[in-house]
N, CA, C and O atoms as a GROMACS GRO file, in nm:
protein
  280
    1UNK      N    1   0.085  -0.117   0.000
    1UNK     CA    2   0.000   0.000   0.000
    1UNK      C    3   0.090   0.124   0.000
    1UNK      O    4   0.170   0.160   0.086
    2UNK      N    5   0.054   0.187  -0.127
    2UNK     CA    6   0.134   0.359  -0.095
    2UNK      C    7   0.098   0.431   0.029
    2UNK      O    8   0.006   0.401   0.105
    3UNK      N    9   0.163   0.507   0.038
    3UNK     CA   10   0.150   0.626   0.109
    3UNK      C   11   0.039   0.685   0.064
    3UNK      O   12  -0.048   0.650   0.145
    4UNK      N   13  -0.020   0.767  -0.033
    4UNK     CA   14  -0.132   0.786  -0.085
    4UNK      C   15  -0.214   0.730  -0.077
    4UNK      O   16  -0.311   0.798  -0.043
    5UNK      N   17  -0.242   0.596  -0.096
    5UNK     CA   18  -0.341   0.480  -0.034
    5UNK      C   19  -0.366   0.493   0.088
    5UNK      O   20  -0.467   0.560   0.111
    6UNK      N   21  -0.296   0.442   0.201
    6UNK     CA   22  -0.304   0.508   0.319
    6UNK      C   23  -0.361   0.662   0.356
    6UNK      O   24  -0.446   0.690   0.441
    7UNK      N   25  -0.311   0.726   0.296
    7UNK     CA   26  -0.364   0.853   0.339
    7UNK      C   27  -0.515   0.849   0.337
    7UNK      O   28  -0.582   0.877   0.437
    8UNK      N   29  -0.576   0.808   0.202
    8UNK     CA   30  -0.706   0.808   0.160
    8UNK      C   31  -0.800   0.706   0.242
    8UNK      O   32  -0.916   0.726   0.278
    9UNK      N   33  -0.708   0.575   0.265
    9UNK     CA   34  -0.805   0.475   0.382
    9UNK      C   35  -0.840   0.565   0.517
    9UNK      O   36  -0.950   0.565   0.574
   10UNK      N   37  -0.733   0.635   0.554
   10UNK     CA   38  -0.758   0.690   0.661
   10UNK      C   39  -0.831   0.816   0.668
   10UNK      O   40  -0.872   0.865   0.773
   11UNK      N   41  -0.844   0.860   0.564
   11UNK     CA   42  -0.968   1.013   0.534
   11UNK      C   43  -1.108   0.915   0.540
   11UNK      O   44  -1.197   0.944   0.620
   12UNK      N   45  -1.118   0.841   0.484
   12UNK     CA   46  -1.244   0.721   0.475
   12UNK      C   47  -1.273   0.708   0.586
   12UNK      O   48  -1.380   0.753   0.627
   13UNK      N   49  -1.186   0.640   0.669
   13UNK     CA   50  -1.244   0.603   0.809
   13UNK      C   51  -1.240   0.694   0.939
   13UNK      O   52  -1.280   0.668   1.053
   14UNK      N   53  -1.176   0.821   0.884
   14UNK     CA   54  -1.226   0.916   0.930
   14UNK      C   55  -1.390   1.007   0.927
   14UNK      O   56  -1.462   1.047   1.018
   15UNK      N   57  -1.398   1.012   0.802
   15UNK     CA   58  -1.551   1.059   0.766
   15UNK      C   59  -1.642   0.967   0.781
   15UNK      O   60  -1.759   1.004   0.792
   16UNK      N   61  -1.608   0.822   0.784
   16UNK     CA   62  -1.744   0.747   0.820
   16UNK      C   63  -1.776   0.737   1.005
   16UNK      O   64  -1.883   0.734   1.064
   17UNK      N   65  -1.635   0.734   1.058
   17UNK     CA   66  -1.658   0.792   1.209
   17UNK      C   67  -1.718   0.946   1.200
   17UNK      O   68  -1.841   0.942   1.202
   18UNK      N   69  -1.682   1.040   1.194
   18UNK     CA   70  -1.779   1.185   1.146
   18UNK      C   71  -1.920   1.140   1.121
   18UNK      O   72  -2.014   1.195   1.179
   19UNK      N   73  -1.932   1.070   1.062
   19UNK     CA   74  -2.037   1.072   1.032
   19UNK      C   75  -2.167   0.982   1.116
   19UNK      O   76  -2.287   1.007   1.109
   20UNK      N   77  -2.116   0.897   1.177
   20UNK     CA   78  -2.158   0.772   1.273
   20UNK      C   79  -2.179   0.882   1.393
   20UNK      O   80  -2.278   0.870   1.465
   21UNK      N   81  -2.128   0.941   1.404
   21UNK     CA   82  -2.106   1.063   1.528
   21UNK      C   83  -2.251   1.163   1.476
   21UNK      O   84  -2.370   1.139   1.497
   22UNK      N   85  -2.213   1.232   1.432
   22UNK     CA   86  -2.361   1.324   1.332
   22UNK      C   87  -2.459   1.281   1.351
   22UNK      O   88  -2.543   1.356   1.401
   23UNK      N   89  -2.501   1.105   1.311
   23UNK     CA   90  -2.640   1.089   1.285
   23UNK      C   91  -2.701   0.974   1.400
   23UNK      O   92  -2.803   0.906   1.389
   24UNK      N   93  -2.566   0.977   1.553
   24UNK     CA   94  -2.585   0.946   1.701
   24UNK      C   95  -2.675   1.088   1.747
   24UNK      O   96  -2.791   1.105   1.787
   25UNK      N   97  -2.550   1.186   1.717
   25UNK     CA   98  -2.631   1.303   1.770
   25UNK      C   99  -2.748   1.356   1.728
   25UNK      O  100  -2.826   1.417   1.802
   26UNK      N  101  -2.758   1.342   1.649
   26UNK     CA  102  -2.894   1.394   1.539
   26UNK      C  103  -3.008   1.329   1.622
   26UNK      O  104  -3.078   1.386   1.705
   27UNK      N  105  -3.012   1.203   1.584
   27UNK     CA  106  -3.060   1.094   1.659
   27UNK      C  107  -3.131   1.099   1.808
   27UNK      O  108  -3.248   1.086   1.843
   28UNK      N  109  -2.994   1.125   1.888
   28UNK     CA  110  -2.984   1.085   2.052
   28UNK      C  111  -2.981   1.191   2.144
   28UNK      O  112  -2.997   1.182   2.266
   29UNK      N  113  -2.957   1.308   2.067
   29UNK     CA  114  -2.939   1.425   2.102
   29UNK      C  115  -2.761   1.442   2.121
   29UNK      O  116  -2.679   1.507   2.057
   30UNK      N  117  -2.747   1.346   2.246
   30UNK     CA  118  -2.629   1.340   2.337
   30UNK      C  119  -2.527   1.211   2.308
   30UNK      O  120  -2.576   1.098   2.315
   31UNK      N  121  -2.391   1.227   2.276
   31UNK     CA  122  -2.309   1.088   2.262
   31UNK      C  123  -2.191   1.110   2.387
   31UNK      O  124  -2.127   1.213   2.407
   32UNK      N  125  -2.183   0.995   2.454
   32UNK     CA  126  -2.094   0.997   2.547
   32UNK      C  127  -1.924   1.006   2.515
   32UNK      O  128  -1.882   0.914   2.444
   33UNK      N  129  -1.861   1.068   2.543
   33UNK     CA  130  -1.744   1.093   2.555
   33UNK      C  131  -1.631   0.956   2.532
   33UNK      O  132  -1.534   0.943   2.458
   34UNK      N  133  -1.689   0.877   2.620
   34UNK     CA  134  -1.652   0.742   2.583
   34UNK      C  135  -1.682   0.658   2.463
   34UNK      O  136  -1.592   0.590   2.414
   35UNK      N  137  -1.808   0.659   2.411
   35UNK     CA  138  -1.852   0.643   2.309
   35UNK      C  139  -1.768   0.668   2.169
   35UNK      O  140  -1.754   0.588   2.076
   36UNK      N  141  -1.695   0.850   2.186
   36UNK     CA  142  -1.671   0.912   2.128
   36UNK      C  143  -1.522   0.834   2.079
   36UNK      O  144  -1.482   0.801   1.967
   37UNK      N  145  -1.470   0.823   2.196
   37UNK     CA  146  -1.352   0.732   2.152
   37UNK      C  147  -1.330   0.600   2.119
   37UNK      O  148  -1.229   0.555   2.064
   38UNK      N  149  -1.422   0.543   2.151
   38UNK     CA  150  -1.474   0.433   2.109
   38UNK      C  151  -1.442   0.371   1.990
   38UNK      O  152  -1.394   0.261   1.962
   39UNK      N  153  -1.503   0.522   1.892
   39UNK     CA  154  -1.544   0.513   1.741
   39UNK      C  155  -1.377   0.535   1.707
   39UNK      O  156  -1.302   0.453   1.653
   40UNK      N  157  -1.346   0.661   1.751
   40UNK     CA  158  -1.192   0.680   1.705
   40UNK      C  159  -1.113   0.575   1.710
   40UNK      O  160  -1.004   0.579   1.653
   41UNK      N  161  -1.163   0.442   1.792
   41UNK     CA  162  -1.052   0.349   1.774
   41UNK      C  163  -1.080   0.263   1.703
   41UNK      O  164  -0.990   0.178   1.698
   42UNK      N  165  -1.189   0.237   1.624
   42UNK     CA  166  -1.200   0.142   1.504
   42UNK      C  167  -1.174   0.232   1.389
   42UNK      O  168  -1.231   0.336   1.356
   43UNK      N  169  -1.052   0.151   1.326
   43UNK     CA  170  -1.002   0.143   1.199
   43UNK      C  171  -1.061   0.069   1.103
   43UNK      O  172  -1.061   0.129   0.996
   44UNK      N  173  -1.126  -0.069   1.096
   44UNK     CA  174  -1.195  -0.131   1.029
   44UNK      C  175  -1.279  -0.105   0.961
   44UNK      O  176  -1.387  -0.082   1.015
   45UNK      N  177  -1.270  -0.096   0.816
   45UNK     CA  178  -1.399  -0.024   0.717
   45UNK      C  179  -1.509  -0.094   0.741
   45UNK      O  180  -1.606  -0.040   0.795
   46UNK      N  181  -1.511  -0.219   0.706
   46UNK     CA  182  -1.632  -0.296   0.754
   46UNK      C  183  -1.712  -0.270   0.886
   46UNK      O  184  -1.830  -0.236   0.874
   47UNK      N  185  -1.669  -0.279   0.988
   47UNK     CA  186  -1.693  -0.244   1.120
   47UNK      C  187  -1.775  -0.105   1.084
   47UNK      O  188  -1.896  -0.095   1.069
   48UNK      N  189  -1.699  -0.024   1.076
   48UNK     CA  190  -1.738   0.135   1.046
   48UNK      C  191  -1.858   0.114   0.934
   48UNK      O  192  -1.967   0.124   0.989
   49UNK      N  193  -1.866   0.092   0.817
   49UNK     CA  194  -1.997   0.069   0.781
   49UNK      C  195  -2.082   0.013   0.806
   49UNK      O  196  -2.187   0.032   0.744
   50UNK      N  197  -2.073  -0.101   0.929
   50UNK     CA  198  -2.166  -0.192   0.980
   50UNK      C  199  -2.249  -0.084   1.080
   50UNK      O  200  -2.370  -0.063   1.078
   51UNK      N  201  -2.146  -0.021   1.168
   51UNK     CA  202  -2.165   0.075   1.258
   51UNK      C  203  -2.284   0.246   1.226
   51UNK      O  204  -2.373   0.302   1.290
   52UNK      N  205  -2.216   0.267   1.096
   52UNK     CA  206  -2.316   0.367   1.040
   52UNK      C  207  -2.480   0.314   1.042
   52UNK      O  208  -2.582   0.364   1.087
   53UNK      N  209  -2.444   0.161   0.954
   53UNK     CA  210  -2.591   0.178   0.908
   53UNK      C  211  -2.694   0.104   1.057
   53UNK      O  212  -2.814   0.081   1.055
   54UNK      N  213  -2.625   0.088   1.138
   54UNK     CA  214  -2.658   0.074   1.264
   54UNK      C  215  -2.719   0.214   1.350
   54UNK      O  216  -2.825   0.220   1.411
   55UNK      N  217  -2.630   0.308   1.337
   55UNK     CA  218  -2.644   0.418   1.376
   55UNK      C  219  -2.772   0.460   1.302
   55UNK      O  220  -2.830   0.551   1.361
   56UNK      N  221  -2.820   0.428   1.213
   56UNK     CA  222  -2.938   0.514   1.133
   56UNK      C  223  -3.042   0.404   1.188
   56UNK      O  224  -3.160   0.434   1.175
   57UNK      N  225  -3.019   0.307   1.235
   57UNK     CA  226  -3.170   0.186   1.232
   57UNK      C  227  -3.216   0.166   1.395
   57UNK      O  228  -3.327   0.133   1.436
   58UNK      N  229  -3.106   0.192   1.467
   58UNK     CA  230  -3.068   0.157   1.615
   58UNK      C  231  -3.215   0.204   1.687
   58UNK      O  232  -3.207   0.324   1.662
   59UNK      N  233  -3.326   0.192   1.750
   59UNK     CA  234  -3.405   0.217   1.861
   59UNK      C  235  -3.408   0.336   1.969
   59UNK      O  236  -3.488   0.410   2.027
   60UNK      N  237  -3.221   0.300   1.955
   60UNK     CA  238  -3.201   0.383   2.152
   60UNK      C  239  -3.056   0.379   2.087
   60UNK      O  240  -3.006   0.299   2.008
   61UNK      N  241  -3.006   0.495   2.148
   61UNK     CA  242  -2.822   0.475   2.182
   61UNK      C  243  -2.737   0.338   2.236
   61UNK      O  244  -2.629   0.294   2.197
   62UNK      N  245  -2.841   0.282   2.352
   62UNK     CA  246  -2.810   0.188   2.424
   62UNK      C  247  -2.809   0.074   2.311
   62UNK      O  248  -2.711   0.000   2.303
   63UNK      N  249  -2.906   0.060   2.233
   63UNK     CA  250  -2.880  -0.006   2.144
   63UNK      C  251  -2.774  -0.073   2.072
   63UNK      O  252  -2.734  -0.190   2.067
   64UNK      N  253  -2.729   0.072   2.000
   64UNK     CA  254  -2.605   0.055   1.941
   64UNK      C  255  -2.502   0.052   2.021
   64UNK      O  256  -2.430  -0.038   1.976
   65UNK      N  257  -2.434   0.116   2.152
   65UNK     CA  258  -2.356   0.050   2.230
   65UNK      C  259  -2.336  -0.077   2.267
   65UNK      O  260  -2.233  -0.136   2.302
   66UNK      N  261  -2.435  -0.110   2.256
   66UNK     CA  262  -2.446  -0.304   2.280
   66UNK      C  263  -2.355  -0.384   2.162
   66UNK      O  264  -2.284  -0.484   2.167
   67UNK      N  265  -2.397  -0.284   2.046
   67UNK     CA  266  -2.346  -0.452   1.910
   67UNK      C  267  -2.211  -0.323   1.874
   67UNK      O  268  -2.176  -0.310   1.756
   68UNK      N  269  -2.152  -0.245   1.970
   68UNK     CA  270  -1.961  -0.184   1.923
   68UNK      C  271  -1.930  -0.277   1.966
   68UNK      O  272  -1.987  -0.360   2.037
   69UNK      N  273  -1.805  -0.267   1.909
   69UNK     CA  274  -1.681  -0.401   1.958
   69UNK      C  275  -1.666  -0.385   2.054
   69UNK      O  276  -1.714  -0.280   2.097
   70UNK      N  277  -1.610  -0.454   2.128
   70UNK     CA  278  -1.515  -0.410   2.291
   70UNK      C  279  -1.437  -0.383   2.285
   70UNK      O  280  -1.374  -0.354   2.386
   0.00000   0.00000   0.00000
């Protein structure tokens, strides 16, 4: 993987965390701090898109805290 490659995986899984964040708050009103870092520590694209479209379907916050990784 280039350097350029890299750069761009990591703008990706940056904006899909941004964005998982956005439509918690939108959502929930409120995202916990912990939560917050949570997200910052998955790197995994998959994960992170599993996580978005979770974030849009989820019930409750509590919800989606349940099915993040540990």
């Amino acid at each position: 993987m280039t350097i350029a490659d890299k750069l761009k995986t990591e703008g990706r899984q940056e904006a899909l965390q941004e964005d998982i964040l956005e439509i918690l708050e939108l959502r929930f009103q409120s995202v916990s701090y912990s939560i917050k870092k949570q997200l910052e520590e998955i790197s995994d694209a998959s994960t992170l898109r599993r996580l978005h479209r979770l974030a849009v379907q989820a019930q409750s916050l509590e919800e989606f805290t349940k099915q993040m990784p540990a």
